[in-house]
VOPAGU-2260 file (C-alpha; in pm, 1 decimal, decimal comma):
REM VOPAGU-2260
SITE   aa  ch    i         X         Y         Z
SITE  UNK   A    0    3687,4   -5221,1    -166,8
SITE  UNK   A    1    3845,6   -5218,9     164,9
SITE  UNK   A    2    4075,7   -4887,2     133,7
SITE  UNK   A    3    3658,9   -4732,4      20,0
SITE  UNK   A    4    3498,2   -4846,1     329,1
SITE  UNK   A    5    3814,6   -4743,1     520,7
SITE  UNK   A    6    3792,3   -4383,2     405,7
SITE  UNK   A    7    3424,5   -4391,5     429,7
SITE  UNK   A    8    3428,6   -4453,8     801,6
SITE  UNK   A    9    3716,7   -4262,6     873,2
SITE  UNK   A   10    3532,5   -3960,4     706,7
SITE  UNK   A   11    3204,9   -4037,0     936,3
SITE  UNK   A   12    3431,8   -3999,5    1217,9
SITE  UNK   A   13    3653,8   -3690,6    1146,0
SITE  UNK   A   14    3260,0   -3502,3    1069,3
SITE  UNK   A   15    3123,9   -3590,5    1420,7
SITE  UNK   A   16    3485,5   -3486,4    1594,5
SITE  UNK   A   17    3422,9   -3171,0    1371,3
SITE  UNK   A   18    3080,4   -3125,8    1546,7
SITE  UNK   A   19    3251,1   -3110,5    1854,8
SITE  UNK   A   20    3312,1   -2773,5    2040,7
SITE  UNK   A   21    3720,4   -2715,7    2073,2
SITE  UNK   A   22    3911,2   -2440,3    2237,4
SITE  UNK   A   23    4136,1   -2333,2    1950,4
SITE  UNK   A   24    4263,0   -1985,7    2127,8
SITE  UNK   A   25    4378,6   -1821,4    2456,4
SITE  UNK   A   26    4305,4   -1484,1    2420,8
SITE  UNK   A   27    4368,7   -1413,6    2776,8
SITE  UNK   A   28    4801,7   -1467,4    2944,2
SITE  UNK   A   29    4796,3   -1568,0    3142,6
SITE  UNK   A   30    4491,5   -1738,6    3124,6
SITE  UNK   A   31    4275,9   -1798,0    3406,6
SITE  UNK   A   32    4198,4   -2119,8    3567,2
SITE  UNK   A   33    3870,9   -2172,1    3772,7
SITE  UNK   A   34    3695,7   -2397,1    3966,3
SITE  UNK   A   35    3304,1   -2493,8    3896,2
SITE  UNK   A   36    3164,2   -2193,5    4069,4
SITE  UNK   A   37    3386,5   -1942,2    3881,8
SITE  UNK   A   38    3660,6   -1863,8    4162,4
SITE  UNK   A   39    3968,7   -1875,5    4065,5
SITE  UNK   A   40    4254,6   -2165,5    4114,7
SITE  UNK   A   41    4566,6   -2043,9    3947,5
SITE  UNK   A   42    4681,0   -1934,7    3638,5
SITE  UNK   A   43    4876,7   -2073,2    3365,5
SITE  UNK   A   44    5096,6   -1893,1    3074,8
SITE  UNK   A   45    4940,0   -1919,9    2769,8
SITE  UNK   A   46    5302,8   -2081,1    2581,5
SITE  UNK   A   47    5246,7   -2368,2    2824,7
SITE  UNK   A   48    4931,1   -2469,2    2676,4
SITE  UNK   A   49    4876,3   -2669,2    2389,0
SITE  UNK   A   50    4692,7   -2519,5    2096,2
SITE  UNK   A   51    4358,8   -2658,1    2136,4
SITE  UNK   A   52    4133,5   -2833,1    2376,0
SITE  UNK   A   53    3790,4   -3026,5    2366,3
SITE  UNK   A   54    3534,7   -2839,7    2520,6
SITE  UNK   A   55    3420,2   -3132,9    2770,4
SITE  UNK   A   56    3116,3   -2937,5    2924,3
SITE  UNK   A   57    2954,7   -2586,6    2901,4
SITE  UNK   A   58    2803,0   -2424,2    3205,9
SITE  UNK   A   59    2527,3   -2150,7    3049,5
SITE  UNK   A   60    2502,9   -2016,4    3349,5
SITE  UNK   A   61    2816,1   -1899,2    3459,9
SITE  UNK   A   62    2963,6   -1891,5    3073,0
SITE  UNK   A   63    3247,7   -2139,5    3114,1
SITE  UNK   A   64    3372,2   -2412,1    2956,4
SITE  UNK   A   65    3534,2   -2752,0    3084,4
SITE  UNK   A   66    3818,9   -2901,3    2959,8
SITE  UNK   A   67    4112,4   -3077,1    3035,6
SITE  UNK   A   68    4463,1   -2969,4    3124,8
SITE  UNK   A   69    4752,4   -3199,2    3288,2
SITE  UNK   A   70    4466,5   -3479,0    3321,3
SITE  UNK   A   71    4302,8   -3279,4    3548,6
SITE  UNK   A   72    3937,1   -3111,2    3419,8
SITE  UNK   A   73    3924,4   -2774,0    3526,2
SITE  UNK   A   74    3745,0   -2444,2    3421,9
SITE  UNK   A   75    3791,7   -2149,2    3192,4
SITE  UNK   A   76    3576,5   -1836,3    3120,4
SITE  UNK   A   77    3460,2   -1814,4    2775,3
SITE  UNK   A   78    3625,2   -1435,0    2749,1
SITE  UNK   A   79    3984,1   -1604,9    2773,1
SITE  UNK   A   80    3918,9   -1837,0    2489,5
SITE  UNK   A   81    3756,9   -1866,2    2175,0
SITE  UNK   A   82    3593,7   -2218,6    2132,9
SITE  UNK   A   83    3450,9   -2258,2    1727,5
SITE  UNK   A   84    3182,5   -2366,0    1650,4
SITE  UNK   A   85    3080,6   -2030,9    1890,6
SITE  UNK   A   86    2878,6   -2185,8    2197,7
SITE  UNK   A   87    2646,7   -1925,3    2215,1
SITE  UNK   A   88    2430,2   -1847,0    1896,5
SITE  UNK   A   89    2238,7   -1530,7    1897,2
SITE  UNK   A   90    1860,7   -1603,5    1798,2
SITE  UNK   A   91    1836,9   -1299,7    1599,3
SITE  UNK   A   92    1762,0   -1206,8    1244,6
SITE  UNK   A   93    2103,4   -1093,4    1171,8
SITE  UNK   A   94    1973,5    -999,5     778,9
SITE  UNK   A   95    1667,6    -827,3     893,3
SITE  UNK   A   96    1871,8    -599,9    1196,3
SITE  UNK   A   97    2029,8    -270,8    1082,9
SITE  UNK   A   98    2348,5    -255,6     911,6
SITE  UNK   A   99    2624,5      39,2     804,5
SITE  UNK   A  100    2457,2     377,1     754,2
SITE  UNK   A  101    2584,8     606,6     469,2
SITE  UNK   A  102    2766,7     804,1     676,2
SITE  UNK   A  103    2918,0     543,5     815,7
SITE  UNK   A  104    3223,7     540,0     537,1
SITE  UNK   A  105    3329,5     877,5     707,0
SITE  UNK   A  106    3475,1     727,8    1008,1
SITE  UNK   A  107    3578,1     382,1     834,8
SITE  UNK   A  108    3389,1     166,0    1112,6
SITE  UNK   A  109    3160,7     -99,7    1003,5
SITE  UNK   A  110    2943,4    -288,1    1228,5
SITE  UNK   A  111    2861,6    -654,8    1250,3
SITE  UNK   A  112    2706,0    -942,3    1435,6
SITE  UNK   A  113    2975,1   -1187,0    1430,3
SITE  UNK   A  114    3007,3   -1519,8    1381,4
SITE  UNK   A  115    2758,6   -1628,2    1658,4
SITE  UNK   A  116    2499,2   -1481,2    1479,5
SITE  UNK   A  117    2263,3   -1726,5    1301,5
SITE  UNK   A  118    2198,6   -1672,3     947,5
């Protein structure tokens, strides 16, 4: 009975730390670090940065994210990292909107909404 309840709790945990918005890639090197008006601090090489962050705050506004490097909280723009589940989700109806023409398999593009876009 114990080992059930143990694995039932742990589960309820690991699903809200899945909720959670994480930085799980640096697209940028190096990337840029800011400060909470968007200015930049310093930078830092991408290899000295562990592989993912929690997103600790998101500023709309400005489109950055908060997190924490070295114990200290600092800033990064949300076009040098990719942060799942996406923080902004586009309030369209992505099956409704246009998609591929016919023509379209002459020049081998495609064209998509990404994963932002709610379904």
């Amino acid at each position: 009975m114990n080992k059930i309840s143990l694995f039932l709790i742990s589960a309820l945990f690991s699903q809200s730390l899945l909720a959670s918005p994480i930085v799980d890639a640096f697209l940028a090197d190096p990337v840029t670090v800011l400060d909470d008006q968007g200015r930049s601090q310093r930078e830092v090489a991408r290899n000295g940065l562990p592989k993912t962050l929690p997103v600790l705050q998101y500023n709309k506004e400005l489109d950055l994210v908060q997190v924490e490097l070295a114990g200290q909280k600092v800033w990064l723009d949300t076009m040098d990292v990719r942060v799942s589940p996406p923080l902004n989700v586009v309030k369209l109806p992505c099956q409704k909107l246009s998609s591929s023409q016919a023509d379209d398999h002459q020049n081998n593009s495609t064209i998509g909404f990404g994963s932002g876009c709610s379904k």
